[in-house]
C-alpha positions as CSV (number, residue, x, y, z in Angstrom):
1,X,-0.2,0.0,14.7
2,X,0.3,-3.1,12.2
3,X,3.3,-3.7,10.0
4,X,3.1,-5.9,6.9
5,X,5.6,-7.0,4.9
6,X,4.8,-9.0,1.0
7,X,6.4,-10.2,-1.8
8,X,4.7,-9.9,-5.5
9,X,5.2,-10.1,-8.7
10,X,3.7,-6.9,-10.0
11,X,5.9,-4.3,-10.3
12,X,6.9,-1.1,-8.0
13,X,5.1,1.4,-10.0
14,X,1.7,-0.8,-10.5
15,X,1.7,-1.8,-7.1
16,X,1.3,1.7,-6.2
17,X,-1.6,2.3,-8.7
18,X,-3.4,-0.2,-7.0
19,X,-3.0,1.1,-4.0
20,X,-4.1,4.4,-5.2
21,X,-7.2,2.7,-6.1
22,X,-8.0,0.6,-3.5
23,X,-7.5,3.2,-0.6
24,X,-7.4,6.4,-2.2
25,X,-10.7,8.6,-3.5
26,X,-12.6,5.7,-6.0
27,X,-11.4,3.2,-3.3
28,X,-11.9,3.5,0.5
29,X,-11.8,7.4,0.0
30,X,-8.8,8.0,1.9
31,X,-6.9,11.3,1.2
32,X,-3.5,10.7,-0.4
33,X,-0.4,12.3,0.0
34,X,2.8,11.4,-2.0
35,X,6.2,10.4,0.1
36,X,7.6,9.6,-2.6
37,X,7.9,8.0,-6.2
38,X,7.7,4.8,-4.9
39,X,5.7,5.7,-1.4
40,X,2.2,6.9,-0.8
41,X,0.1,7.8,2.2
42,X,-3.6,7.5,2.9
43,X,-4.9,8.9,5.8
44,X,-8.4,9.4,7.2
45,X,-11.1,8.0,10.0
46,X,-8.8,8.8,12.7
47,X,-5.8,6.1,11.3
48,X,-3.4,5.5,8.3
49,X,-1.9,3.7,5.6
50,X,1.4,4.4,4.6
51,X,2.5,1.3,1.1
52,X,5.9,1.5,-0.2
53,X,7.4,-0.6,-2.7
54,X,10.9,-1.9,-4.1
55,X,12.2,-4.2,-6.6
56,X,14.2,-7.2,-5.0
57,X,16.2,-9.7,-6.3
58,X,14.5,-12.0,-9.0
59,X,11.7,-9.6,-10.6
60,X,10.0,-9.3,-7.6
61,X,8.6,-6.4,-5.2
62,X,8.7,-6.4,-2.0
63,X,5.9,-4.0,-0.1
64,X,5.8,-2.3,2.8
65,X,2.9,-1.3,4.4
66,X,2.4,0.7,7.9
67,X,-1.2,1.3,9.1
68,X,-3.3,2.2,12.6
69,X,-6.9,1.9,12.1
70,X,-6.8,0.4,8.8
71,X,-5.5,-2.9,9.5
72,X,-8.1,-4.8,7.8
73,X,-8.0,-3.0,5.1
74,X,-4.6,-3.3,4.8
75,X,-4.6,-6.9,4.9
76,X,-7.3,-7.4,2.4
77,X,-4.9,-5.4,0.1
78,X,-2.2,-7.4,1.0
79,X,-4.1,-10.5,-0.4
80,X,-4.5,-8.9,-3.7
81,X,-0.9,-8.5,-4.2
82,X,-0.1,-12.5,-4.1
């Protein structure tokens, strides 16, 4: 299991979109289940992706991100955020 923590400057509610399309159905094709407003969860091929996100001081969003078997993936998506 991997744990990744980033900053961004795009909001909460767009960094979720994103994920939603990079992992979710027109993505990766992960199945997505909400946690939360501000939490989803993508799960599939045996592993998982779990993103959160939360405004922070300054105007930006910090991102949380859990995953086993997508830790690549993960990463990659991390990149995008910057």
């Amino acid at each position: 299991m991997l744990r990744i923590v980033a900053e961004s400057v795009i909001s909460p509610a767009e960094v979720m979109e994103r994920a939603r399309e990079f992992f979710g159905p027109r993505g990766l094709g992960l199945e997505e289940r909400v946690e939360g407003p501000l939490c989803l969860v993508f799960s599939g091929g045996g592993g998982f992706v779990r993103v959160s996100a939360s405004s922070v001081d300054g105007g930006r969003t910090r991102v949380d991100m859990e995953t086993r078997e997508w830790e690549l993936k993960a990463r990659d998506f991390a990149r995008t955020l910057s």
